[in-house]
N, C-alpha and C positions, 0 to 999 in steps of 0.2 A: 540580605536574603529575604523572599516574598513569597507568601505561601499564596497558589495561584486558584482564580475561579476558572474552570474550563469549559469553552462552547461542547456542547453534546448535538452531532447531527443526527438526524432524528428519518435518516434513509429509510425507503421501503421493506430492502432488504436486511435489514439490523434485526437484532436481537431482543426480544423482550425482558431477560434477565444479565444477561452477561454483564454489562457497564452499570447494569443498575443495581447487582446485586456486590460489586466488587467497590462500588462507591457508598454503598448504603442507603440505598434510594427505591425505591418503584414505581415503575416506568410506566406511564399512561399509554405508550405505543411502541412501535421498531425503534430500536438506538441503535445506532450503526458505528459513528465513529467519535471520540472526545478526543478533539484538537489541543495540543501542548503547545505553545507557541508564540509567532508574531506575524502569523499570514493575515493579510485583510480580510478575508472571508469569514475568520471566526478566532480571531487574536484573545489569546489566556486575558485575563484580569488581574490587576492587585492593587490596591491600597498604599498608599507613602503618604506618611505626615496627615492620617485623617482624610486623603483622598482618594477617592476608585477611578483607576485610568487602567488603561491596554498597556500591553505589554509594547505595542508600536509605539503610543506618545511616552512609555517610560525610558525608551530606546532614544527616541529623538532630542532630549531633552540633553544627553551626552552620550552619544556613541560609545566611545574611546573606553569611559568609564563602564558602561553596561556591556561592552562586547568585547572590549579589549584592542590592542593597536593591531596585532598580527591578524583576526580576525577582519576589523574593517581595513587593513590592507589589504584582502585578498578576497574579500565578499562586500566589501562597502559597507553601510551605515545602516545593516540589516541583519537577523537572526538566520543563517544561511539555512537549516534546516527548521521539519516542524515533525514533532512528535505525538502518536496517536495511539489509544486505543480505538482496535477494529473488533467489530462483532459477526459476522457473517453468516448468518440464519438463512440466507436463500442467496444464492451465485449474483458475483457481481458480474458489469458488463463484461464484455469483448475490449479488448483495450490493450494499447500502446503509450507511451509516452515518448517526448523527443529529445536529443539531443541537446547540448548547451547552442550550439549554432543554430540548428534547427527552430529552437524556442525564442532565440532574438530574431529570429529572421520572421518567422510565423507573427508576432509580436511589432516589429515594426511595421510590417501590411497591414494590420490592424485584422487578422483572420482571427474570427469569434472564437478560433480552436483553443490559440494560445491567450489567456489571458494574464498569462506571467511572462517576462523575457527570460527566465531561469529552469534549467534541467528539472525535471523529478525523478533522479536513481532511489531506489526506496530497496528499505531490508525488512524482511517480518519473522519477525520471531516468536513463535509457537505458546502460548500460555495453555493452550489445551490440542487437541489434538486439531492438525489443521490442515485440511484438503485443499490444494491450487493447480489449475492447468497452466503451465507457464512455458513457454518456446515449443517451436513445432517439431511432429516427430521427421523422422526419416522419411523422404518421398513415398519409399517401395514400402513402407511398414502402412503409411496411411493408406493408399491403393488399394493394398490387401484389406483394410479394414472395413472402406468404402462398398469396396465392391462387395464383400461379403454380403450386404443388406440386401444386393439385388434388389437395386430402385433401377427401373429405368432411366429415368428420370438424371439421375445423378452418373451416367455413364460421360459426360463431358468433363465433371470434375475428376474420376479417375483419370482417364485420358492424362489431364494435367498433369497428376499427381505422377504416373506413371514416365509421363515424360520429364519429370525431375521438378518441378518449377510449382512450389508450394505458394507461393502469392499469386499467381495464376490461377491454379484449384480453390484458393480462396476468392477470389474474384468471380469466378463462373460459379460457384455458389451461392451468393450473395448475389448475384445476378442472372440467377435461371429464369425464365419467363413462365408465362401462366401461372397459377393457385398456389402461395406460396403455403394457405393453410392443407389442403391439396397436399401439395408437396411433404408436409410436415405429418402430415398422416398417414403417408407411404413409408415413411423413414422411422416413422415410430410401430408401423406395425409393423415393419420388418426387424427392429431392433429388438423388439420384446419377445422374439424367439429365440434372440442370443443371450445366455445366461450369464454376463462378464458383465464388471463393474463401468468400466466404459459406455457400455450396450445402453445398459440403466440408468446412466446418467444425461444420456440422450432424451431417456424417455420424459426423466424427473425436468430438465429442461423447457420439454415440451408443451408441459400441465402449464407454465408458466408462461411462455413466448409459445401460443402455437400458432403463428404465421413469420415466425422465424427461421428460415434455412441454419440463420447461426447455433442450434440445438446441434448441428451434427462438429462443431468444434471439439468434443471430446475425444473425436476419432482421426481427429489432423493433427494436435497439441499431446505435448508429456504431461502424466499425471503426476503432482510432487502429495506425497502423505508426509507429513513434519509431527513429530513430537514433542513435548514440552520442551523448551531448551535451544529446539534447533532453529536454526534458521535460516534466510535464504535470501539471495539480493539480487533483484533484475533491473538490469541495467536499460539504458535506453534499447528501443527498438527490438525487448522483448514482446512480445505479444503472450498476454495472461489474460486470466480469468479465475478469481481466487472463490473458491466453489464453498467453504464451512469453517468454522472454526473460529478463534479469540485469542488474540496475538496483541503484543506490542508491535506498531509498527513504524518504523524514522525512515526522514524522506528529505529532499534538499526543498525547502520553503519554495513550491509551487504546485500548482491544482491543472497544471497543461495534463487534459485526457483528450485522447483520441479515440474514440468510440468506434465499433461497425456490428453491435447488434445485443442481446438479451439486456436489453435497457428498456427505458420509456423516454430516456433522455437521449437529446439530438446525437445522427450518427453522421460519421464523414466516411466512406467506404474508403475512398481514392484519395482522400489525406492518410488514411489509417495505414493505407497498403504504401502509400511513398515511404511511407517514415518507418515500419515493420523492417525489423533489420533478420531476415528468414535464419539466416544461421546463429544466430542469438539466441542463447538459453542461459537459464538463471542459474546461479553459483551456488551451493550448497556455504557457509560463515562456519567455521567453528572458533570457539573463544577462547584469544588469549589471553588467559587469566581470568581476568571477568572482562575483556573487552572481544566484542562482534565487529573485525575492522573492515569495510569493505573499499573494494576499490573506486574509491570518489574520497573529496578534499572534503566535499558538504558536512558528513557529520562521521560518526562511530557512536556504537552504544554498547555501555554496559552493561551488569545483571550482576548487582552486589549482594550477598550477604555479608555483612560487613564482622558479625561476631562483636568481638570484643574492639576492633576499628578498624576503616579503612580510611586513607587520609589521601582527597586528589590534591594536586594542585592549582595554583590560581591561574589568572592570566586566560582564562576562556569560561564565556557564558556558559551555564549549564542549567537543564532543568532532572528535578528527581523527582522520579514520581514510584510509590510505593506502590506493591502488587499483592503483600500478605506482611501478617506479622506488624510491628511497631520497630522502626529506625528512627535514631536521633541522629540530627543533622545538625551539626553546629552545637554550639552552647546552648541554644533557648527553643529550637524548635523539634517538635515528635511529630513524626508523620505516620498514621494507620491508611491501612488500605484503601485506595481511592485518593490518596492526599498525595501533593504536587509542590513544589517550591520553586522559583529560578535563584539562581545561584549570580551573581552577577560578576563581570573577571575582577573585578575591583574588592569582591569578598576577601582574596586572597584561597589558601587552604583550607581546604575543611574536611575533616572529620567526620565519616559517617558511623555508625554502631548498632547494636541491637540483634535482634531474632528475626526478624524479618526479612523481606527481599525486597530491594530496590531497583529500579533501572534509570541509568544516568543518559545523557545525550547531553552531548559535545560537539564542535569541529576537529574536522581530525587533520590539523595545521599544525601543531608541536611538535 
C-alpha cells in the first residue's frame, strides 16, 4: 500500500479554493483538476524502498502483481481507469468523447484528436452542488427555444432544429457566416429579456467566449443539477459541457477530447459532429451499497464510510482517496482529507475504518 503525490492541473477554468482547501494548501491560481492514477500526462507518485517513481514505472516493474491477472487480462499491462478531483469555477468546453473503436481507429491515423487508443466513459459524482449540460434536448423543445430570441440571424438553425436533425442545427451554428461577435451580441441582447436560467446562462457564457456562437448550447442540450451524493455517467457520444461545481470524478485511463467551442484550446467541429452520438444522454448512478456501477468494464467507484469497518477484497488495483474525516486503511496507514493511497491486488484484503468518508476506484471485472 503507497500513499500517493498527485499532479494538480492548474486549468483556467479551475477553482481557487476547492482542491486547495480539501488538500490543505493555497492555491497561487485556478486548480482545476488532481489526477489519481497512471495516465502519462500527469501519473500519481510514490516512493518504494527509499525511491520516488510513477505509478506507470511502479506498474511496469510487474503488472500481474500491481494489477492483478484478471485485470491485465482484459485491459493489458495498464491502470484501465484514472480518478480525479474536478473544480469547475467557470464552464468547461463543448465536448464529446469517443468510442473504444472510435479511439483505436482515431489513434492508429495518428489524428491529434486521439491521443490515447482507449474510451473515456467517465461518472461524476457531486461533492457539492454541481451544474452540467449533458445530451441534447428534443428537436421541437430546442426550436422553441431558439426561436424565442428572435435573431434573425439564427433562423437556419431553427429550421434545422425544426426539421428533426440536432447535429445539423449544431453545424449551421458553428458555421453561420459574417461577425460571429456580431452575432454573439444579437443572442445575448435578445436572451437578457428572457428571465429563465437557461436565458442566463447564455448570457454568463458570453462575458467569457464572445465570438462564440457556442454561448447559445444552453438552449439545444439538457440541464443536469446534481446534489451531493449523486451522480452521473456519460457515455461515449454524449455531448456535455459541465458548467460548476466539485465532484469526484473516474473515467477509463484516457484524455481523447473532442472539442467544438467555449475553449481556448483547439477545436474539430466535424470530428466533434461525426462522433456526437445525438440520441445519447447521461444516465443518472445510484449506489449500491456504497458502489456507483456504471455501465463500462473500465472502473466503478465507491463512497465509503466505513464506521467501525469495511473490508474489500484483494485481487484488483485500487486507489482511496479521502474527502473529510480520518479513515484508517490497513494496519499502518491514516488518511485525512486530501490523502490518497493505491492499494495494489497483491495487498490482498483490506480493511478500511474511521469517521470519515472515503471514495474507492476499482475495475469493475469480478
Amino acid at each position: 500500500m503507497d500513499l500517493l503525490t498527485n499532479p494538480i492541473k492548474t486549468y483556467p477554468w479551475g477553482s481557487r479554493t476547492a482542491i486547495a482547501g480539501l488538500t490543505g494548501r493555497t492555491a497561487s491560481g485556478p486548480e482545476a483538476e488532481m489526477w489519481l492514477g497512471a495516465h502519462p500526462s500527469g501519473p500519481s507518485r510514490l516512493t518504494r524502498d527509499g525511491v520516488e517513481r510513477t505509478l506507470v514505472d511502479a506498474i511496469a516493474v510487474d503488472p500481474v502483481a500491481e494489477l492483478g491477472r484478471p485485470s491485465v487480462e482484459r485491459f493489458g499491462a495498464r491502470l484501465p481507469y484514472l480518478l480525479k478531483l474536478i473544480a469547475v469555477d467557470r464552464p468547461l468546453s463543448l465536448q464529446v468523447h469517443p468510442t473504444a473503436d472510435q479511439a483505436a481507429e482515431g489513434h492508429a491515423r495518428g489524428d491529434r484528436n486521439y491521443c490515447d487508443p482507449w474510451p473515456k466513459p467517465e461518472l461524476i459524482c457531486a461533492l457539492t452542488p454541481f451544474t452540467a449540460l449533458a445530451g441534447l434536448r428534443a428537436p421541437e423543445q430546442a426550436a422553441m427555444l431558439v426561436e424565442r430570441l428572435g435573431v434573425a440571424a439564427l433562423r437556419p438553425v431553427v429550421a434545422r432544429l425544426a426539421a428533426g436533425d440536432m447535429l445539423a442545427a449544431l453545424r449551421e451554428l458553428l458555421g453561420l457566416p459574417g461577425s460571429r461577435a456580431d452575432l454573439v451580441k444579437s443572442i445575448v441582447w435578445a436572451a437578457s429579456s428572457v428571465h429563465q436560467p437557461d436565458y442566463e446562462l447564455i448570457i454568463r457564457l458570453a462575458r467569457l467566449y464572445p465570438e462564440d456562437p457556442a454561448v447559445l448550447a444552453p438552449l439545444l442540450m439538457r440541464r443536469h443539477e446534481l446534489e451531493p451524493g449523486q451522480a452521473m455517467f456519460l457515455g461515449a457520444g454524449v455531448l456535455h459541457c459541465y458548467i460548476s461545481g466539485f465532484g469526484v470524478e473516474i473515467m477509463g485511463s484516457s484524455d481523447n477530447v473532442l472539442r467544438a467551442g467555449l475553449t481556448g484550446k483547439p477545436i474539430d467541429v466535424d470530428e466533434l459532429l461525426r462522433i456526437t452520438d445525438a440520441p445519447a444522454v447521461p444516465l443518472p448512478v445510484e449506489p449500491a451499497d456504497d458502489a456507483y456501477v456504471p455501465p463500462c468494464p473500465e472502473f466503478l467507484l465507491r463512497r465509503i464510510v466505513p464506521g467501525a469497518g469495511r473490508t474489500l477484497p484483494g485481487e484488483l488495483p485500487r486507489i482511496l482517496l479521502c474527502v473529510d474525516g480520518v479513515v484508517q486503511a490497513g494496519d499502518e496507514v491514516k488518511l485525512r482529507a486530501g490523502d490518497a493511497v493505491y492499494v495494489p491486488a497483491s495487498e490482498g484484503p483490506i480493511t478500511i475504518s474511521g469517521d470519515g468518508t472515503v471514495f474507492c476506484a476499482e475495475p469493475q471485472i469480478l
